[in-house]
Structure formats: structure tokens, C-alpha cells
N, CA, C and O atoms as a DFTB+ gen file, in Angstrom:
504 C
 N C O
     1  1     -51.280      61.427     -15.279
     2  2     -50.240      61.468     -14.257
     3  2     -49.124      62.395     -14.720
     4  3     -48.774      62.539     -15.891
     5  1     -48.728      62.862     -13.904
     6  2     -47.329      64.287     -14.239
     7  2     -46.386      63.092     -13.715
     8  3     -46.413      62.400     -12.697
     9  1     -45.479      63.143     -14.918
    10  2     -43.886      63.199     -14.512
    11  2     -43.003      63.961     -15.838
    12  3     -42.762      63.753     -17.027
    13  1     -42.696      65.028     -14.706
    14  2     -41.605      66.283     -15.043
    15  2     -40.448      66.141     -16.272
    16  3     -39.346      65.837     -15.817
    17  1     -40.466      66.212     -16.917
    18  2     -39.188      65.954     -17.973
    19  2     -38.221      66.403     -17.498
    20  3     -37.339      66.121     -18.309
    21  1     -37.645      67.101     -16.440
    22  2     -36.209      67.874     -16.459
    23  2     -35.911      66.699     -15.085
    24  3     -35.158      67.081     -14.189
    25  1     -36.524      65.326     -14.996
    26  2     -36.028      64.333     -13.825
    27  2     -35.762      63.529     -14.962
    28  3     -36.167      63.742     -16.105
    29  1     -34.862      62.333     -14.466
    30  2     -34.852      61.171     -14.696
    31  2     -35.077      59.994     -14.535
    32  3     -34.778      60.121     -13.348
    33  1     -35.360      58.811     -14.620
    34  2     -36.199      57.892     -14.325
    35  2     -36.358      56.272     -13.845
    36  3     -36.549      55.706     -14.921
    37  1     -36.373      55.523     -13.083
    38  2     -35.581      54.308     -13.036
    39  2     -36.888      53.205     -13.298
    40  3     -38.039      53.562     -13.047
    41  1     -36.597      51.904     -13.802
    42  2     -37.561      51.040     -13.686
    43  2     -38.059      51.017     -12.851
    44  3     -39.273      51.174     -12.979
    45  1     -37.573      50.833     -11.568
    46  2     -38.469      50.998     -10.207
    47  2     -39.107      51.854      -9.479
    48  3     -39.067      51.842      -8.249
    49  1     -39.979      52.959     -10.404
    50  2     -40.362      53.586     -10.086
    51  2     -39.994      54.921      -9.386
    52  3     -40.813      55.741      -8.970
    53  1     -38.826      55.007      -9.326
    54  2     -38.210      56.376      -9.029
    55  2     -37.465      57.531      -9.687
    56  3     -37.265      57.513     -10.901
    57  1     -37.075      58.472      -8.963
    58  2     -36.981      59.670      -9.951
    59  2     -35.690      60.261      -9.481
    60  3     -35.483      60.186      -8.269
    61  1     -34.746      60.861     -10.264
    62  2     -33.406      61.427     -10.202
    63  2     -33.446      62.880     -10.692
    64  3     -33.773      63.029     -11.869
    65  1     -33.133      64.096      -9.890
    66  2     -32.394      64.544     -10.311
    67  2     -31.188      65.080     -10.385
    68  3     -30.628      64.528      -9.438
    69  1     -30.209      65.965     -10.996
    70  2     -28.951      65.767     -10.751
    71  2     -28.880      67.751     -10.823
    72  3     -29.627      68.487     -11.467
    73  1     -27.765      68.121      -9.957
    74  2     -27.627      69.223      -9.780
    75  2     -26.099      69.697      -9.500
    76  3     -25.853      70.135      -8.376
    77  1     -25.206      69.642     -10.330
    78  2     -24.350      69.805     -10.277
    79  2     -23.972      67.380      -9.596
    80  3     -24.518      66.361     -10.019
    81  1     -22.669      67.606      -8.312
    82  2     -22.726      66.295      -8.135
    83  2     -23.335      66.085      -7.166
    84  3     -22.721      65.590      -6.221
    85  1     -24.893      66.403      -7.010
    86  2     -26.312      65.983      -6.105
    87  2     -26.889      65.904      -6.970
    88  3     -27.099      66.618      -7.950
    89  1     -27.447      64.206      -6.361
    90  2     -28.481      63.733      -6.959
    91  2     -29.508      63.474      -5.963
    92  3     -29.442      62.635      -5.064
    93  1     -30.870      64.619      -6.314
    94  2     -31.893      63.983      -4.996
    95  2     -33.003      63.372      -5.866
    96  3     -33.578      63.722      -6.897
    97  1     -33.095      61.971      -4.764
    98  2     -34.069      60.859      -5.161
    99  2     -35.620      60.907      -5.074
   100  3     -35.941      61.082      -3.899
   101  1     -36.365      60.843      -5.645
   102  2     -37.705      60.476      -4.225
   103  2     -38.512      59.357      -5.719
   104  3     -37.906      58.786      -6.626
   105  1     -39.626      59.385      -5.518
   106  2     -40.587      57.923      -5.841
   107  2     -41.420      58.707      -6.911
   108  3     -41.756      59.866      -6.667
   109  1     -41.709      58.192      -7.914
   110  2     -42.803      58.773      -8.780
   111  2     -44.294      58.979      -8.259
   112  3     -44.762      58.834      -7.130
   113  1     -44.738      59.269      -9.164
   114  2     -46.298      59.664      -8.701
   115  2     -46.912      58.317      -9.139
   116  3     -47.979      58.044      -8.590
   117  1     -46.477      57.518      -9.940
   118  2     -47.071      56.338     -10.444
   119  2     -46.887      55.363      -9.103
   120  3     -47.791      54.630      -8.701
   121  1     -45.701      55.457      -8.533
   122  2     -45.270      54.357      -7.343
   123  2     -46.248      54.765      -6.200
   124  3     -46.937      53.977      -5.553
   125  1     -46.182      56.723      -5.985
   126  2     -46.747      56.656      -4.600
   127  2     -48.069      56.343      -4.728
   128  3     -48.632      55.894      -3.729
   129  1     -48.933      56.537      -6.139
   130  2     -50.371      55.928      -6.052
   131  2     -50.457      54.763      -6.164
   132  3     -51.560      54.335      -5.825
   133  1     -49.627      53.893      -6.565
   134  2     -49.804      52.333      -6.158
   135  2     -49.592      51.783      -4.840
   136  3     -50.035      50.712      -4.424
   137  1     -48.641      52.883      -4.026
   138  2     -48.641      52.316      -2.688
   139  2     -49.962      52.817      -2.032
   140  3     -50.395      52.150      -1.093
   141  1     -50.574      53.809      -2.390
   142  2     -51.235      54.244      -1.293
   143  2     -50.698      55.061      -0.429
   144  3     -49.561      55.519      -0.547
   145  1     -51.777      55.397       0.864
   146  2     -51.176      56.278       1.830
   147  2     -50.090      56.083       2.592
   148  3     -50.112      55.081       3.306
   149  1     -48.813      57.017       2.642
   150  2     -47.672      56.829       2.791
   151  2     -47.799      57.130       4.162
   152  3     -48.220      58.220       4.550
   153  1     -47.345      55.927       5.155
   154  2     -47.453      56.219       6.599
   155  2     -46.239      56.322       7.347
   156  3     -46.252      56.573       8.552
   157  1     -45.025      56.112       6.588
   158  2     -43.402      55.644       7.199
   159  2     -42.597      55.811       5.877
   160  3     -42.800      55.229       4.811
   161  1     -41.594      56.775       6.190
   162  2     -40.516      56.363       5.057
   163  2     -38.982      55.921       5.978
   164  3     -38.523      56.820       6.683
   165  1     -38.374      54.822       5.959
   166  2     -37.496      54.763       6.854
   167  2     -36.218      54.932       6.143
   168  3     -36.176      54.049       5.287
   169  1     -35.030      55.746       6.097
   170  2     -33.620      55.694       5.579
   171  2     -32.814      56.051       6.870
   172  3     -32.900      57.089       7.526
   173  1     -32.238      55.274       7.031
   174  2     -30.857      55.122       8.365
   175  2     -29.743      55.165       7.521
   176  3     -28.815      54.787       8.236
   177  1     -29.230      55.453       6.208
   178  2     -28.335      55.187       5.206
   179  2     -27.133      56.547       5.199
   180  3     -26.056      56.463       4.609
   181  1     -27.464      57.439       5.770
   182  2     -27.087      58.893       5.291
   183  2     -25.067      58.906       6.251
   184  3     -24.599      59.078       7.377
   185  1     -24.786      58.732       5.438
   186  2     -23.566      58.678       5.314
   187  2     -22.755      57.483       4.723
   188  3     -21.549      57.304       4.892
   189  1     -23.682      56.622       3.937
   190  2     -23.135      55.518       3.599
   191  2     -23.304      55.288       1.942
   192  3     -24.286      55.564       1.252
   193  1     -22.194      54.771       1.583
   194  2     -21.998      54.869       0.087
   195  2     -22.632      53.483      -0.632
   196  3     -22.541      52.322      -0.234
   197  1     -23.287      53.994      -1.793
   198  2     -23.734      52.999      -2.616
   199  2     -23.526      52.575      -3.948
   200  3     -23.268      53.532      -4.678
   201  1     -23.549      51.242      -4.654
   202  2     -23.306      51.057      -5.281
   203  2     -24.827      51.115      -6.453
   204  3     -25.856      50.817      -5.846
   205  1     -25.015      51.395      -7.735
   206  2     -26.399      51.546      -8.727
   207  2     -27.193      50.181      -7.688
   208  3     -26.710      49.334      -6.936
   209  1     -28.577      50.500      -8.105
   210  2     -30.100      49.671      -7.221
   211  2     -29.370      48.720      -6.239
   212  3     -29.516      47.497      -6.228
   213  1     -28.603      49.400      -5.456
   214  2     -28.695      48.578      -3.789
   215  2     -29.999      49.623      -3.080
   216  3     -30.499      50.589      -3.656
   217  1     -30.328      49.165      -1.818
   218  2     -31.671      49.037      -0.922
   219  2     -30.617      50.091      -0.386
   220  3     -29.423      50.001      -0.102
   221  1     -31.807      51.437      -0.354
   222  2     -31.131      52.670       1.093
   223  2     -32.083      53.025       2.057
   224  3     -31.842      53.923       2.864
   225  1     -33.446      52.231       2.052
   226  2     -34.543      52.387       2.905
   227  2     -35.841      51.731       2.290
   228  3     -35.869      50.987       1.309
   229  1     -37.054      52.206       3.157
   230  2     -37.911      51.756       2.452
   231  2     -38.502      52.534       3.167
   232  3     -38.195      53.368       4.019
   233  1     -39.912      51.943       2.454
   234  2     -41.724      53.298       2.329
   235  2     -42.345      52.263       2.842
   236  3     -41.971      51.110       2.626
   237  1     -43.261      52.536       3.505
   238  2     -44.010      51.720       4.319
   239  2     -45.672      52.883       4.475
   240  3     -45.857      53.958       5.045
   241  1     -46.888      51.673       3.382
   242  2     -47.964      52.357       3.016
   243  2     -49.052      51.607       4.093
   244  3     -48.873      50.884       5.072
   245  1     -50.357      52.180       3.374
   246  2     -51.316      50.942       4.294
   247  2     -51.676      49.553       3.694
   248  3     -52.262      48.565       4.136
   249  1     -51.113      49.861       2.556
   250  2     -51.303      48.412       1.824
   251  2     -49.759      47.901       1.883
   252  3     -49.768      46.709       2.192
   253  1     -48.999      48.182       1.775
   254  2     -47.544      47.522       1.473
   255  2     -46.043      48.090       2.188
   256  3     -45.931      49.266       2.534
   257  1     -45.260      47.386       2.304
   258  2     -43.770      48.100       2.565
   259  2     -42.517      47.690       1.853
   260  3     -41.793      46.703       1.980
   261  1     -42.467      48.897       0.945
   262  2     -41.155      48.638      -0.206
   263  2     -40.202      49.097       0.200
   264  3     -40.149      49.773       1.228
   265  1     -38.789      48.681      -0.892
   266  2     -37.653      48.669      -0.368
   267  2     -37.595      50.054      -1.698
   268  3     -38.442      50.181      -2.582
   269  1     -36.734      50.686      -1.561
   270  2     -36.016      51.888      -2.314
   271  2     -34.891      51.654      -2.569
   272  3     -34.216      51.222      -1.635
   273  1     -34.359      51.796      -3.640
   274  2     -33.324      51.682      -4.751
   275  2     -32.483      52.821      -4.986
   276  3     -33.037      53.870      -5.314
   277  1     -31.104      52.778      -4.859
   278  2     -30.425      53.758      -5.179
   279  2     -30.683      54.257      -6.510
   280  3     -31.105      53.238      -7.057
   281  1     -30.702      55.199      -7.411
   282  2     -31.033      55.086      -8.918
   283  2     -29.275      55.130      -9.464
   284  3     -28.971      55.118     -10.656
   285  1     -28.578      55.165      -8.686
   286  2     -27.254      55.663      -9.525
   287  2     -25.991      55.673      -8.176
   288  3     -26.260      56.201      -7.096
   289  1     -24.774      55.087      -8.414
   290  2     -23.675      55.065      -6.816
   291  2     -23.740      56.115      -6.355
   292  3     -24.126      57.026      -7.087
   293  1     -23.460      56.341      -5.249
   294  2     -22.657      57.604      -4.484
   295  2     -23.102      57.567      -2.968
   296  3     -23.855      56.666      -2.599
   297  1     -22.802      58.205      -2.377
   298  2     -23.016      58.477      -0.688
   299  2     -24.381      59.054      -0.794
   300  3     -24.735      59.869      -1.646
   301  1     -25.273      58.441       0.363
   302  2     -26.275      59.334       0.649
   303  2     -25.962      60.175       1.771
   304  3     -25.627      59.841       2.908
   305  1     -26.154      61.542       1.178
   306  2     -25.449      62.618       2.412
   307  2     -26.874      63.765       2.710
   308  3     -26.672      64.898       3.147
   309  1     -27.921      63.379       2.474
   310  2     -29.135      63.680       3.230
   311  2     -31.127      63.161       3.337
   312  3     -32.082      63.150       2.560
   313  1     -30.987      62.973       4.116
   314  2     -32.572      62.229       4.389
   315  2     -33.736      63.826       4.447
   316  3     -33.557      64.873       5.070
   317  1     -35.020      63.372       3.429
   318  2     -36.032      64.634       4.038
   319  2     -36.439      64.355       5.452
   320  3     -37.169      63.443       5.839
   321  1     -35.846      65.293       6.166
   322  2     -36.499      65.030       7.550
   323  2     -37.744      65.367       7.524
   324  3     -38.429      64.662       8.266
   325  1     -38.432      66.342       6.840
   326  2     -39.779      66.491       7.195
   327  2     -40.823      65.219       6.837
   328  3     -42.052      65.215       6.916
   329  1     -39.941      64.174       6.428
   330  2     -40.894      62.703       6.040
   331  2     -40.786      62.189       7.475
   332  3     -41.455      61.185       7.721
   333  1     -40.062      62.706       8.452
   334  2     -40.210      61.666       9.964
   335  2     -42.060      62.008       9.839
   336  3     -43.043      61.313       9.583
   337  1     -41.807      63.588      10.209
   338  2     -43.508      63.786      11.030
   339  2     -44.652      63.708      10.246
   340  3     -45.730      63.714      10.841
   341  1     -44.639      63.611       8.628
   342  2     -44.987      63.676       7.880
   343  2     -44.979      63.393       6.359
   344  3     -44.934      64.084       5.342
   345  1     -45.056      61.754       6.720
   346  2     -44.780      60.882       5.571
   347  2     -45.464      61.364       4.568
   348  3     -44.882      61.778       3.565
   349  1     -46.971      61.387       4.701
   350  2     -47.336      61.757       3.456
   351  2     -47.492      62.924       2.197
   352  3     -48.210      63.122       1.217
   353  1     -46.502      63.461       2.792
   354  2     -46.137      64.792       2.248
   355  2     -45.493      63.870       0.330
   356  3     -45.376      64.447      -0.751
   357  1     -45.223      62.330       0.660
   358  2     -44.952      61.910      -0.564
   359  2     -46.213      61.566      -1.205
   360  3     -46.026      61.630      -2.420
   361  1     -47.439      61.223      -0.939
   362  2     -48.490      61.302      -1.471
   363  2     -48.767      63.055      -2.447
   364  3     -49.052      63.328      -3.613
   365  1     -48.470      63.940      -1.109
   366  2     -49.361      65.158      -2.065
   367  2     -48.573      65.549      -2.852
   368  3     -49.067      66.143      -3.811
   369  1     -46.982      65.403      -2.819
   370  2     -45.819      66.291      -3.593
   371  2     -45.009      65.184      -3.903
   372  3     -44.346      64.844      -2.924
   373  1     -44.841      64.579      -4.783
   374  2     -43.802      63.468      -4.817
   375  2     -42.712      64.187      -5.346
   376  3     -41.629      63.742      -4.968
   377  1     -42.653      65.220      -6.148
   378  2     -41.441      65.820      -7.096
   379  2     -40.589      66.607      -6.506
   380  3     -39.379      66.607      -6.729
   381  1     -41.329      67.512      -5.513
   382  2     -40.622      68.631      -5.057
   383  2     -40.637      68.586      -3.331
   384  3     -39.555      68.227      -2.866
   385  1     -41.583      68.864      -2.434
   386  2     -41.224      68.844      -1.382
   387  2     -41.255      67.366      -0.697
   388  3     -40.716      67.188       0.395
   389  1     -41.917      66.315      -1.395
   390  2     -41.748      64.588      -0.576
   391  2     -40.393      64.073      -1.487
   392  3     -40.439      62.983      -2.056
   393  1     -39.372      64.811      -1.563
   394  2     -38.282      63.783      -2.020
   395  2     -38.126      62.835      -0.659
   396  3     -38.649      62.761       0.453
   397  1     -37.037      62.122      -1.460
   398  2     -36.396      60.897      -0.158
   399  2     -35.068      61.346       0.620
   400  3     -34.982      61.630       1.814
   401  1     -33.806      61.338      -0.581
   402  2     -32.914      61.668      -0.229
   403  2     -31.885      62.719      -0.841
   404  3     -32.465      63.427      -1.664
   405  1     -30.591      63.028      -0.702
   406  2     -29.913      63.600      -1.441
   407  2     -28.528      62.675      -1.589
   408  3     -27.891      62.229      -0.634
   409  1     -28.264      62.520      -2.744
   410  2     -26.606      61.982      -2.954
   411  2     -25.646      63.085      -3.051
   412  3     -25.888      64.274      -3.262
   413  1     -24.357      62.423      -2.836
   414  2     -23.239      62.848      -3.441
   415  2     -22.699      62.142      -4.674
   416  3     -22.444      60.974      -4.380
   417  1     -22.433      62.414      -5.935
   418  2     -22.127      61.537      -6.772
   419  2     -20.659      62.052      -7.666
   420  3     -20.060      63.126      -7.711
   421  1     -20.444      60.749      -8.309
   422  2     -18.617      61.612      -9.156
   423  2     -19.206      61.842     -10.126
   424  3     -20.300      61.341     -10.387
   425  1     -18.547      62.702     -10.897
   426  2     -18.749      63.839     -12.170
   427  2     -19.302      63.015     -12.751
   428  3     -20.478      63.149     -13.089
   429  1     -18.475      61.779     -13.054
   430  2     -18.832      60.820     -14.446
   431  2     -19.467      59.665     -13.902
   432  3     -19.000      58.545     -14.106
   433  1     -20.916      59.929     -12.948
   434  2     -21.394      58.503     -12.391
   435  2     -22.158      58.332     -13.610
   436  3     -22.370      59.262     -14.388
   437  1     -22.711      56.750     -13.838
   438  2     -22.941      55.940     -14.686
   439  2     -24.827      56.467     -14.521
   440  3     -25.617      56.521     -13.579
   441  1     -24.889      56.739     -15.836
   442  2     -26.732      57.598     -16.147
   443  2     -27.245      56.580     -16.835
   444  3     -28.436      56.451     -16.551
   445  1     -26.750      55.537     -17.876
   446  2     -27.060      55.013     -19.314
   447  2     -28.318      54.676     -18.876
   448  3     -29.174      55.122     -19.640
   449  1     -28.816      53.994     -17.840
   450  2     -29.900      52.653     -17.554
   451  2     -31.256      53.973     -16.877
   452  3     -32.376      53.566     -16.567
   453  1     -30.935      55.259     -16.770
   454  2     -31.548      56.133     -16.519
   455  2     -32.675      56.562     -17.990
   456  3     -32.354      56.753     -19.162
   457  1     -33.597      56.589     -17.549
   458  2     -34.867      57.411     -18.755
   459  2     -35.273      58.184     -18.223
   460  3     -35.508      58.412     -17.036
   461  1     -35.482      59.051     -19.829
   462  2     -36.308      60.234     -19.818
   463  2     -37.402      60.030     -19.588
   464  3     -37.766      58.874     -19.803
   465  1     -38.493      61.060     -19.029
   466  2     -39.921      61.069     -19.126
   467  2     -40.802      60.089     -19.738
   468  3     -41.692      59.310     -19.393
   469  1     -40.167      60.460     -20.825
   470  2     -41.173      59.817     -22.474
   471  2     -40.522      58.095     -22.635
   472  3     -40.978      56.991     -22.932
   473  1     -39.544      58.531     -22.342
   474  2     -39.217      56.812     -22.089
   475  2     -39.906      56.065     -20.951
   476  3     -40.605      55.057     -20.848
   477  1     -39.617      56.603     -20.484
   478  2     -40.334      56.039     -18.806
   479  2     -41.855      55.586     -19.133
   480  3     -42.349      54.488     -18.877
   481  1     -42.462      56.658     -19.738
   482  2     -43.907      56.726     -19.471
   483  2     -44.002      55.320     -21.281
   484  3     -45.004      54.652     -21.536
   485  1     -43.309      55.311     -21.733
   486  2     -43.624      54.275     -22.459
   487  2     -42.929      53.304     -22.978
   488  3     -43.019      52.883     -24.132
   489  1     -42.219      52.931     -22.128
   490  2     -41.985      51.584     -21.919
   491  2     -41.842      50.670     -20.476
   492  3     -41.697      49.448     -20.425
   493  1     -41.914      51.509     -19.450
   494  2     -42.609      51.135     -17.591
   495  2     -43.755      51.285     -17.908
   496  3     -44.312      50.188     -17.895
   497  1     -44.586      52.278     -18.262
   498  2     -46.074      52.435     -17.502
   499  2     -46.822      52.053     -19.092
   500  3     -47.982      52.434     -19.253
   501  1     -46.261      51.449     -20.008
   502  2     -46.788      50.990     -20.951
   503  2     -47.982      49.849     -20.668
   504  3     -48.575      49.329     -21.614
């Protein structure tokens, strides 16, 4: 399984990265193959501020429908629209074109509970 070292990483299966103060979210490759085929991603959140792992939507597969986790506070100030017509664009691309969302975040938002790659991959998918 690929996961990218230049992201960061949350217990729940999702992925951060940070770009200046945007942070865009989307789901690992470990999560979207446990859900299966991704048929719905729903976020109605995009203008609303969050506090670290509050709920900003959820994925909805053929086996299951999870809730999504902020990885870190800030406003969500954009949804991938191309997940309306074409959810499973998080199946084939989870890293780059199936993200979820985009934040706004402050300079000094809180990373600590965030892992690297190598962390991630061994001590979650351990």
C-alpha cells in the first residue's frame, strides 16, 4: 500500500496536508480499501469551523457509511466537488485528485497527535 511521506497522518485513517495555512484532507488508501466502493461522499460543512476529530461529513461505501474527522481545527473553506458526480474517484486516487476537503488553519494549529508515514504504517496498520 502507498502512503506518501510528504502527508500526515491521523489514527482514523486519514491524511493531512498542509500548504502554507491549507490543510487539504482526504482518506488513506488503507481506509478507502476497507470501505470498498465509494458511492457518496457527503460534506455540507464548508464554511464552518472546527474544533481537532469533530465529524465534517461522511463516505458512504457498499459495505458501510463512515463519519470523517477533522485531522486538525480550522474552517472548512472547500469541498471536492468532483466527488458529487464521482465518488469514486476516492477509490482510484485517494492522495491527489479524491481529496475531501480544504481547511483554513492558524499558523500555530496543534500537529503533535499527527504521524508521519512510518509512524502511521507502524503503529495503525501494525
Amino acid at each position: 500500500m502507498n502512503y506518501p511521506e510528504d502527508l500526515l497522518y491521523t489514527k482514523d485513517h486519514e491524511w493531512v496536508r498542509f500548504e502554507g495555512n491549507i490543510a487539504t484532507v482526504g482518506i488513506t488508501h488503507f481506509a478507502q480499501s476497507e470501505l470498498g466502493d465509494v458511492v457518496y461522499v457527503e460534506v455540507e460543512t464548508v464554511g464552518e469551523s472546527f474544533d481537532h476529530h469533530e465529524t465534517f461529513g461522511s463516505i458512504e461505501a457498499v459495505k458501510t457509511v463512515s463519519d470523517l474527522f477533522t485531522p486538525v481545527a480550522g474552517t472548512v473553506i472547500e469541498f471536492n466537488e468532483a466527488l458529487e458526480d464521482d465518488p469514486e474517484i476516492v477509490n482510484q486516487d485517494c492522495y491527489t485528485e479524491g481529496w475531501l476537503i480544504k481547511m483554513e488553519v492558524a499558523d500555530d494549529v496543534d500537529k503533535s497527535h499527527l504521524m508521519s508515514s512510518a509512524v502511521y504504517q507502524s503503529e495503525v496498520l501494525a
